[in-house]
N, CA and C of each residue as an Amber inpcrd file, in Angstrom:
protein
   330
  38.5070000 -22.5820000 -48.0350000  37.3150000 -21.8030000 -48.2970000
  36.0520000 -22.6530000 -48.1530000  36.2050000 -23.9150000 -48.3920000
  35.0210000 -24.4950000 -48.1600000  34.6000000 -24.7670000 -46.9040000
  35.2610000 -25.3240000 -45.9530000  34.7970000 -25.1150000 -44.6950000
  34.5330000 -23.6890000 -44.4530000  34.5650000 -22.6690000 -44.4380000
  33.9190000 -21.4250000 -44.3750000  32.4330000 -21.3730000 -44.8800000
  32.4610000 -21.4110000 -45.8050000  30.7450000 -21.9060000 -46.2530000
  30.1520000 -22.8590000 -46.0210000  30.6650000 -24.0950000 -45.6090000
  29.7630000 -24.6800000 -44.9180000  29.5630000 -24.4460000 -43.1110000
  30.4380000 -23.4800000 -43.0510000  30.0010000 -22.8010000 -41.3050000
  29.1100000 -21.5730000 -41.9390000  28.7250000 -21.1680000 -43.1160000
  27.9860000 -19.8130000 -43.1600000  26.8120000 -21.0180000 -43.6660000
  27.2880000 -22.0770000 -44.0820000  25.6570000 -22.5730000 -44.4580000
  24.8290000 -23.2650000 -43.2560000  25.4280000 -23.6690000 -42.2280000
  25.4950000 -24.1720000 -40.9080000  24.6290000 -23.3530000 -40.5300000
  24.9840000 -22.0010000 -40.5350000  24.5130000 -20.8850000 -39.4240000
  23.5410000 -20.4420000 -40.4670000  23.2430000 -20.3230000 -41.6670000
  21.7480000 -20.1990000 -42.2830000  20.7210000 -21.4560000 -41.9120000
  21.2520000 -22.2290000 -41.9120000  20.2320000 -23.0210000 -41.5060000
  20.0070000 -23.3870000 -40.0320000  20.5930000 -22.6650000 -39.4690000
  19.6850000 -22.5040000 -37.8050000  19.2520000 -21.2110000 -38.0550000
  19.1540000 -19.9150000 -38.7630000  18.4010000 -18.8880000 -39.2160000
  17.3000000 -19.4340000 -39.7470000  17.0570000 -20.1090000 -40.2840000
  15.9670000 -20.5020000 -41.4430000  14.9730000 -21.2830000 -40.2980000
  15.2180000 -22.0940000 -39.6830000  14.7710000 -23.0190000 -38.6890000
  14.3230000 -22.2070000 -37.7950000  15.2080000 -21.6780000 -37.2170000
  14.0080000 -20.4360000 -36.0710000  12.9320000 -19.1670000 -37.1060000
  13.4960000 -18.4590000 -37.8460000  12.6530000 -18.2310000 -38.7270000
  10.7520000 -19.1370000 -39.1300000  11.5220000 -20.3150000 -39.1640000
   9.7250000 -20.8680000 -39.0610000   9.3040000 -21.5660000 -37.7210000
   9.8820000 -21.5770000 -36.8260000   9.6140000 -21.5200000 -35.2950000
   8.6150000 -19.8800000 -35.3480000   9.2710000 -19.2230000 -35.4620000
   8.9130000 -17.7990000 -34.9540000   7.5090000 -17.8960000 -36.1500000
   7.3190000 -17.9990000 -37.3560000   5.9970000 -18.4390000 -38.3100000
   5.3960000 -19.1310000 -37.3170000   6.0310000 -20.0140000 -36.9820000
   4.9960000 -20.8530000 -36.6150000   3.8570000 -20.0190000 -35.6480000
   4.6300000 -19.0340000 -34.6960000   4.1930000 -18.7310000 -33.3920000
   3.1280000 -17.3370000 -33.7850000   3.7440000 -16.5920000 -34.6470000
   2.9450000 -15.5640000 -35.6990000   3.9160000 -14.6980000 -36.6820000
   2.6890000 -15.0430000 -37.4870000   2.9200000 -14.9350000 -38.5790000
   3.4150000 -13.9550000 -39.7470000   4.0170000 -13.1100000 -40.2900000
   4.2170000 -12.3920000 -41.0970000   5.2220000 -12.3480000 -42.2900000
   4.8050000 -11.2450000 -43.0820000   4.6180000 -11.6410000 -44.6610000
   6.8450000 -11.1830000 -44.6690000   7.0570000 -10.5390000 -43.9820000
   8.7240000 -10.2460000 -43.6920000   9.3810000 -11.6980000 -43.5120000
   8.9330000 -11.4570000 -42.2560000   9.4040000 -13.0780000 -41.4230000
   9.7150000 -13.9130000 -42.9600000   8.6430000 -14.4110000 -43.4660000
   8.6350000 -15.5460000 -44.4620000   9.4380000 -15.1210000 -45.7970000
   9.5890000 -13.8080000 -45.8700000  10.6370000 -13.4900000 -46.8890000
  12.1210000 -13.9130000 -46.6650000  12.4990000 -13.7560000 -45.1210000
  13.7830000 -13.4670000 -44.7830000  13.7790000 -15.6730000 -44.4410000
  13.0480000 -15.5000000 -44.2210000  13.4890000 -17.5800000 -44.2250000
  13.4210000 -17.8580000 -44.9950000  12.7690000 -17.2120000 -46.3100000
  13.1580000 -18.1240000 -47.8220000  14.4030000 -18.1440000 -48.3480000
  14.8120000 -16.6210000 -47.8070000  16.0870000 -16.2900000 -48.0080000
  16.9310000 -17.2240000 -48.0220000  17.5110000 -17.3240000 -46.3420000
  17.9730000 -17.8180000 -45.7100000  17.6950000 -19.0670000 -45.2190000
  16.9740000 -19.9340000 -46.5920000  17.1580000 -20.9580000 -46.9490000
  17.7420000 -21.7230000 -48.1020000  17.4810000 -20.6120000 -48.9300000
  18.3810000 -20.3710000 -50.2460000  19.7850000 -20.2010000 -50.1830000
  19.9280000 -19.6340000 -49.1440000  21.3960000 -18.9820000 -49.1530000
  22.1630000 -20.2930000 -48.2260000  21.7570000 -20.4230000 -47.4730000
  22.6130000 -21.8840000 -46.8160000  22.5660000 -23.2540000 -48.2770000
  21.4260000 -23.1290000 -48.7220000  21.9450000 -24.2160000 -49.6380000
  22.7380000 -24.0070000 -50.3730000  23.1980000 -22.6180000 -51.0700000
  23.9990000 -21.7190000 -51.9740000  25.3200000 -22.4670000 -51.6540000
  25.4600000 -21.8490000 -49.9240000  26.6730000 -21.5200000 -49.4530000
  27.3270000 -23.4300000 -49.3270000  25.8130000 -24.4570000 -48.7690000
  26.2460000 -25.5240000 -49.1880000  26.9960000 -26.0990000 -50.2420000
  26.5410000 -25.5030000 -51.3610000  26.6220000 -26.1910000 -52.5580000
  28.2040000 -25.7930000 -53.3730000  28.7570000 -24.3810000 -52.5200000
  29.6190000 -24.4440000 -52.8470000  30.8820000 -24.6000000 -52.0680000
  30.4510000 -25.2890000 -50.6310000  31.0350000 -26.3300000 -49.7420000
  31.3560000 -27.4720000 -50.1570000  30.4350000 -28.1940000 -50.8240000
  30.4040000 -29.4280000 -51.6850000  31.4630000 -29.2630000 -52.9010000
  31.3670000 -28.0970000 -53.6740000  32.7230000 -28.6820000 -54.5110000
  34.0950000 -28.9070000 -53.8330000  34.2190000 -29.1250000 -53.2720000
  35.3110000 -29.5240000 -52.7340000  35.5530000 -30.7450000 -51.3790000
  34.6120000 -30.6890000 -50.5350000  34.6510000 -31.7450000 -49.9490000
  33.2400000 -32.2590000 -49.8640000  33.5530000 -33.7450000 -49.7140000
  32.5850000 -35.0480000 -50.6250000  31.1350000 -34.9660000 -49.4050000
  30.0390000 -35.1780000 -50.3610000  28.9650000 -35.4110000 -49.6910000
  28.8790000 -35.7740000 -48.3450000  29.9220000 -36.8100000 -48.1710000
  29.6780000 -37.3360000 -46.4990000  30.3500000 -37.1890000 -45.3510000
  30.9210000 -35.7770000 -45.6710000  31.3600000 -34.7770000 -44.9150000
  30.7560000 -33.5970000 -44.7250000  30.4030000 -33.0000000 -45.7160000
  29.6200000 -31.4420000 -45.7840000  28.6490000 -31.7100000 -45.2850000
  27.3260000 -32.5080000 -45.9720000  26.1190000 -32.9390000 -45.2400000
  25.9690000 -33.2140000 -44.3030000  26.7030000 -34.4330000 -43.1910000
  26.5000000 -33.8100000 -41.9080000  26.7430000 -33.3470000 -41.5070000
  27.9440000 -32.3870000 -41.2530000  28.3140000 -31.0020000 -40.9810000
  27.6220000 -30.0920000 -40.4750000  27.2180000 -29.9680000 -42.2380000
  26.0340000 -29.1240000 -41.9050000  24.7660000 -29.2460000 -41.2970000
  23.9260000 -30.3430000 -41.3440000  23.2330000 -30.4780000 -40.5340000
  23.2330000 -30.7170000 -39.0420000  24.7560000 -30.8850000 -38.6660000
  25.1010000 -30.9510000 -36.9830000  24.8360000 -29.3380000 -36.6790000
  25.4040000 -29.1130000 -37.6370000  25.3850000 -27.2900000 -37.3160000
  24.2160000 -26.4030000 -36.8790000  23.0720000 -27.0620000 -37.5220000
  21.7700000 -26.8350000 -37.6290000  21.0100000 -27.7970000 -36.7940000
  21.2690000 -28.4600000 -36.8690000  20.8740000 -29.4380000 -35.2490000
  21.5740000 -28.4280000 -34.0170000  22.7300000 -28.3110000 -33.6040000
  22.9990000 -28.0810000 -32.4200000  22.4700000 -26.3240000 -31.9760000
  22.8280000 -25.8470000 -33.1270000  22.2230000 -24.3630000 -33.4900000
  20.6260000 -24.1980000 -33.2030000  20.1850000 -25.4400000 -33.6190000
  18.5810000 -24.9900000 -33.2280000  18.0630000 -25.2770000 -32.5700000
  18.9820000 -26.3490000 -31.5730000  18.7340000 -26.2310000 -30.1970000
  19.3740000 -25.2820000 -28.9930000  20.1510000 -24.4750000 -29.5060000
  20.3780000 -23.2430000 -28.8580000  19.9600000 -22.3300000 -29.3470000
  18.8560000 -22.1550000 -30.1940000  18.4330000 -21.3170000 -30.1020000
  17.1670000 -21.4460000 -29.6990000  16.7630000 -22.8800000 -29.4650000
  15.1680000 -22.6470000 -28.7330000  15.8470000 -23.1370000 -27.5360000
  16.7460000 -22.7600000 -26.6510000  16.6770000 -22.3410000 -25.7610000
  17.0690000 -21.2380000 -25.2850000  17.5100000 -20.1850000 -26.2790000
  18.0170000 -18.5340000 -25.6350000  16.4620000 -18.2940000 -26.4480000
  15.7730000 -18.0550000 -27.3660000  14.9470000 -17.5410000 -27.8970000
  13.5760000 -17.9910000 -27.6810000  12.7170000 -19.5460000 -27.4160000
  11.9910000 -19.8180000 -27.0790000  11.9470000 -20.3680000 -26.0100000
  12.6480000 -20.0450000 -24.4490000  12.6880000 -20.4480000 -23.4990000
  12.6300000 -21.9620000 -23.3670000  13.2660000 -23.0690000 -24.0160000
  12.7870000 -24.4670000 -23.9380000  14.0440000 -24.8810000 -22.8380000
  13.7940000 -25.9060000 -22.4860000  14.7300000 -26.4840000 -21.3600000
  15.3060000 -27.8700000 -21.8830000  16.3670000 -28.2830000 -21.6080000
  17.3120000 -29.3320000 -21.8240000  17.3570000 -29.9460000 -20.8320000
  17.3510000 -31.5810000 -20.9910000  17.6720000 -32.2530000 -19.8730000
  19.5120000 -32.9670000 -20.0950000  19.4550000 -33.6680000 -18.6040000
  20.8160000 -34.4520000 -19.0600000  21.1430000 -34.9190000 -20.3520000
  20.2050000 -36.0690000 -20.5540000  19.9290000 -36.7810000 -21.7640000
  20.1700000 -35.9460000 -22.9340000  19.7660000 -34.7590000 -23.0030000
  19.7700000 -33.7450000 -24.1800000  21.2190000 -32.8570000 -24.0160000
  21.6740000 -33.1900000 -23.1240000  23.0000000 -32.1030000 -23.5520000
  23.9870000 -33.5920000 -23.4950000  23.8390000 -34.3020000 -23.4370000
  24.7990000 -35.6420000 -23.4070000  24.8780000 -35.5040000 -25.0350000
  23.0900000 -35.7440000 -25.2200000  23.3900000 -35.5100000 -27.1590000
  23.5990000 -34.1780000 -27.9330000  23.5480000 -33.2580000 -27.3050000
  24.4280000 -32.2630000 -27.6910000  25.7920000 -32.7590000 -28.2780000
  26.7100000 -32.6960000 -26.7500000  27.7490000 -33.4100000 -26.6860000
  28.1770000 -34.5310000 -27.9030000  27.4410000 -35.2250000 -28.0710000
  27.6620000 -36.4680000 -28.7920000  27.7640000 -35.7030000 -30.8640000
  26.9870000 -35.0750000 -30.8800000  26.3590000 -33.9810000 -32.2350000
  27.8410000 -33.3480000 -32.4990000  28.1040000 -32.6440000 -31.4960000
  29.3810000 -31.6980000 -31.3630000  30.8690000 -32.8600000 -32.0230000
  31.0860000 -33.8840000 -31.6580000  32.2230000 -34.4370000 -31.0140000
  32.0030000 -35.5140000 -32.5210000  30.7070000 -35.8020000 -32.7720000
  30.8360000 -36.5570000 -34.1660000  31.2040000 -35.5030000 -35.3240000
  30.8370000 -34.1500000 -35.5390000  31.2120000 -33.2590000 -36.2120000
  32.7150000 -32.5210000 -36.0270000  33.0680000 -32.8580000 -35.3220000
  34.3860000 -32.7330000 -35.2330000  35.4840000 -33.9150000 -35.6750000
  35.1770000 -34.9020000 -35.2040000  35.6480000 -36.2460000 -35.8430000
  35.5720000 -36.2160000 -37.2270000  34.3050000 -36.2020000 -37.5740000
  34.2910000 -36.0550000 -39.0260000  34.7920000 -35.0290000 -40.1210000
  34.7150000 -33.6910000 -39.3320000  35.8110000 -32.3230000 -39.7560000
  37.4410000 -32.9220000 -39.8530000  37.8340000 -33.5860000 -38.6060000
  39.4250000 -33.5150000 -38.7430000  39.3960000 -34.3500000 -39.6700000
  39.2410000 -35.6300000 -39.9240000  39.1370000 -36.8890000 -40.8310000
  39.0850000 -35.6760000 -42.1870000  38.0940000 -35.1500000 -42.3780000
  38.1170000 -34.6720000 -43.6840000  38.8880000 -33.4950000 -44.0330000
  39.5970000 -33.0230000 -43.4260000  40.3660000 -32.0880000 -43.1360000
  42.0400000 -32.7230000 -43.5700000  42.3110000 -33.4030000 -42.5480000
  43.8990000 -34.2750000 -43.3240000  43.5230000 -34.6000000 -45.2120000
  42.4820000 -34.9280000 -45.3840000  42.2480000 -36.0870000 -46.4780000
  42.0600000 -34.5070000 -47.9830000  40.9890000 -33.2190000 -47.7070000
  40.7730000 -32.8000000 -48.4410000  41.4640000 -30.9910000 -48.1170000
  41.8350000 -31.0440000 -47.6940000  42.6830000 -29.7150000 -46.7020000
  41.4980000 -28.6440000 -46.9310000  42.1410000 -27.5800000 -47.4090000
  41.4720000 -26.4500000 -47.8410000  41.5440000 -25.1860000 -47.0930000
């Protein structure tokens, strides 16, 4: 169960992140409701990722999640472009979060 919430807290926090992309671009009083939200709620869903597997697994996790997430989404949603260099570190984001999933995965199951 905990890896489940930390993939629902993953995916709030590339919600939350484009959420103030899109603030950023204009502004409204919705918009900023639904990213407070859904900033609340990924830490929620963090926090109860964390009882069970240890800080230095969940945390970057989750923030790979939200790293790689919010760069796909400013590129389906704010037209931005990727170079080699940037999908190499894609690549690299992906492949350390997985390493670090299986490792913690044998050690804390769930």
């Amino acid at each position: 169960m905990a890896w489940i919430f930390l993939t629902i807290a993953g995916g709030l926090e590339v919600a939350w992140a484009t959420g103030l992309k899109k603030l950023g671009i204009s502004f409204s009083w919705g918009l900023l409701v639904l990213t407070t939200v859904a900033m609340a709620a990924s830490l929620m869903a963090l926090y109860a990722a964390m009882t069970k597997l240890p800080v230095g697994i969940a945390y970057p996790i989750w923030t790979g999640i939200g790293s790689v997430g919010s760069v796909l989404a400013g590129l389906v949603i704010f037209n931005q472009t990727l170079s080699l260099t940037g999908i190499a570190g894609l690549i690299l984001l992906i492949a350390g979060m997985l390493l670090l999933g299986s490792d913690a995965h044998w050690k804390y199951g769930d």
